[in-house]
N, C-alpha and C positions, 0 to 999 in steps of 0.2 A: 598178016603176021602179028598185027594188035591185038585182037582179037584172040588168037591163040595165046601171048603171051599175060593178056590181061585174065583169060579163063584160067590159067595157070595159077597167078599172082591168087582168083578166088577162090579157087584149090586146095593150097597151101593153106590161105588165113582161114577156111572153113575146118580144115583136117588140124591146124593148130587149135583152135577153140575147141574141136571137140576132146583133144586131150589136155586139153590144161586144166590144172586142179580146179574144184568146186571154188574151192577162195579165193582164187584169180579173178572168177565172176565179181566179185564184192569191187565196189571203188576204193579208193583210196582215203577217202572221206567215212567210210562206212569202217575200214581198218582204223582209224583213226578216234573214230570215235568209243569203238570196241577198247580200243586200248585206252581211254581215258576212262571209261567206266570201269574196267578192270581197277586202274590206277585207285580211282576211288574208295573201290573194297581194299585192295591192299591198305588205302592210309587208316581206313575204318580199323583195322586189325593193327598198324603200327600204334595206333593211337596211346596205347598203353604203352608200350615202349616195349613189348613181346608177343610175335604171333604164334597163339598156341597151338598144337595139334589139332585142334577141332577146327581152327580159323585156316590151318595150313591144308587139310584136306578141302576145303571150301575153295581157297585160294585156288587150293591143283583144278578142282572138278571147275570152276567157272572159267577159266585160261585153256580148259580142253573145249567149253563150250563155244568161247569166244575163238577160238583158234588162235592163241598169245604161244606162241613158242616159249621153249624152257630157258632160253639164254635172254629171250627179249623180259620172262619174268623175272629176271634175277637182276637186269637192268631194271624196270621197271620199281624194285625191294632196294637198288640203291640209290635210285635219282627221283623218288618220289614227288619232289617238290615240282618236277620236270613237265607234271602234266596235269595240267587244267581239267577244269569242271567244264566240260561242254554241255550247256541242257539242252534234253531233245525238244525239237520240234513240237511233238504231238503226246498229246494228254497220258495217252497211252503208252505209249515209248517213256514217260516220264515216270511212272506207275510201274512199270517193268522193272526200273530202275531202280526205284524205292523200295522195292520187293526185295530186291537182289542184294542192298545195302541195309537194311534190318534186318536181314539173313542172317548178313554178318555179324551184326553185333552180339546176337546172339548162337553165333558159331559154336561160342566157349563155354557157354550157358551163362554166361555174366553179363550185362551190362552196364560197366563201367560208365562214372561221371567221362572220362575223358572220350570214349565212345561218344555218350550222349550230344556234350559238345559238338564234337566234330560232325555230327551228325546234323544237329543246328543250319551248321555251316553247309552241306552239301543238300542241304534239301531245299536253301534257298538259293543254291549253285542249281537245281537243276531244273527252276523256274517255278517253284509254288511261290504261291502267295506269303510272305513275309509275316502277315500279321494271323495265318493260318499254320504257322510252321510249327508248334506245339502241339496241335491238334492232329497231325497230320501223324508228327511223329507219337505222339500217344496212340493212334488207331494203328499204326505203323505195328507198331509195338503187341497190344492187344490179338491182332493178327497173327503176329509169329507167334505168338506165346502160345493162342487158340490152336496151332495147327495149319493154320487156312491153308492153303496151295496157290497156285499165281494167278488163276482166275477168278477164286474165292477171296485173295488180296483186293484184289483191283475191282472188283464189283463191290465190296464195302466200302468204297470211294466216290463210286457212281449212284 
C-alpha cells in the first residue's frame, strides 16, 4: 500500500510541474532579483522627476521581459526607495545590466545631469570597480548612442 500511495504522491508532483507556469520554474531569488533590476530602471527614469513616454514604453517592454506584473509595477513607481541594488554575481550578468540601464537613460533621447548621477550610483551598486566607474559609464554611453545591440555592448567591455 506504500508503494502505491507513494507512486501516487509522484504522479501528482510530476503532472503539477508539468503544468505550472514557465515562471514558477525561476526561484525566488531569481524573482527577486528581476525585480530589483527592474526597480533600478524605474529610478533611472524617476530620476528627473517625470517618466517620459519613451522611458514609459521601455519601462512596459522590460516588466513584460522580466515577467514584473502590472500592479507589482505601479507598486514598484510608488515605493521605489523599497528596493535595493543587488549586483550580480557574474561579469556578464553585470554587463546585461548596464546594457539595460543606459538604455534607459537614453529612452527620452536626453541624458540628463540627474540621470548621469544616479547612474554614478548604480554602476558602483552593481559591482564595477569604483575608480572605473566613469569610464564605464562614458563607453556605456558611447555604445547606446552607436547603436550597439546587447552583445555588441558587452564585447566592447571584453
Amino acid at each position: 500500500m506504500k508503494n502505491k500511495t507513494l507512486c501516487q504522491f509522484h504522479f501528482l508532483y510530476l503532472m503539477k510541474f508539468k503544468f505550472m507556469s514557465f515562471s514558477n520554474l525561476y526561484s525566488s531569488g531569481f524573482k527577486q532579483r528581476n525585480r530589483d533590476h527592474f526597480a533600478a530602471i524605474v529610478r533611472l527614469a524617476l530620476s528627473d522627476g517625470v517618466i517620459s513616454v519613451e522611458e514609459e514604453a521601455f519601462i512596459q517592454r522590460t516588466a513584460i521581459n522580466l515577467e514584473i506584473e502590472d500592479d507589482e509595477v505601479a507598486t514598484i513607481k510608488a515605493n521605489i526607495d523599497d528596493y535595493p541594488i543587488n549586483p550580480p554575481h557574474t561579469e556578464q550578468r553585470r554587463l546585461e545590466r548596464l546594457y539595460d540601464l543606459a538604455r534607459m537613460v537614453f529612452a527620452d533621447k536626453i541624458a540628463d545631469d540627474a540621470e548621469k548621477k544616479l547612474m554614478n550610483r548604480l554602476v558602483v551598486g552593481l559591482g564595477f570597480p569604483h575608480e572605473e566607474v566613469n569610464d564605464i559609464i562614458k563607453q556605456s554611453f558611447e555604445q547606446i548612442l552607436k547603436g550597439s545591440d546587447e552583445d555588441e555592448f558587452i564585447a566592447s567591455f571584453k
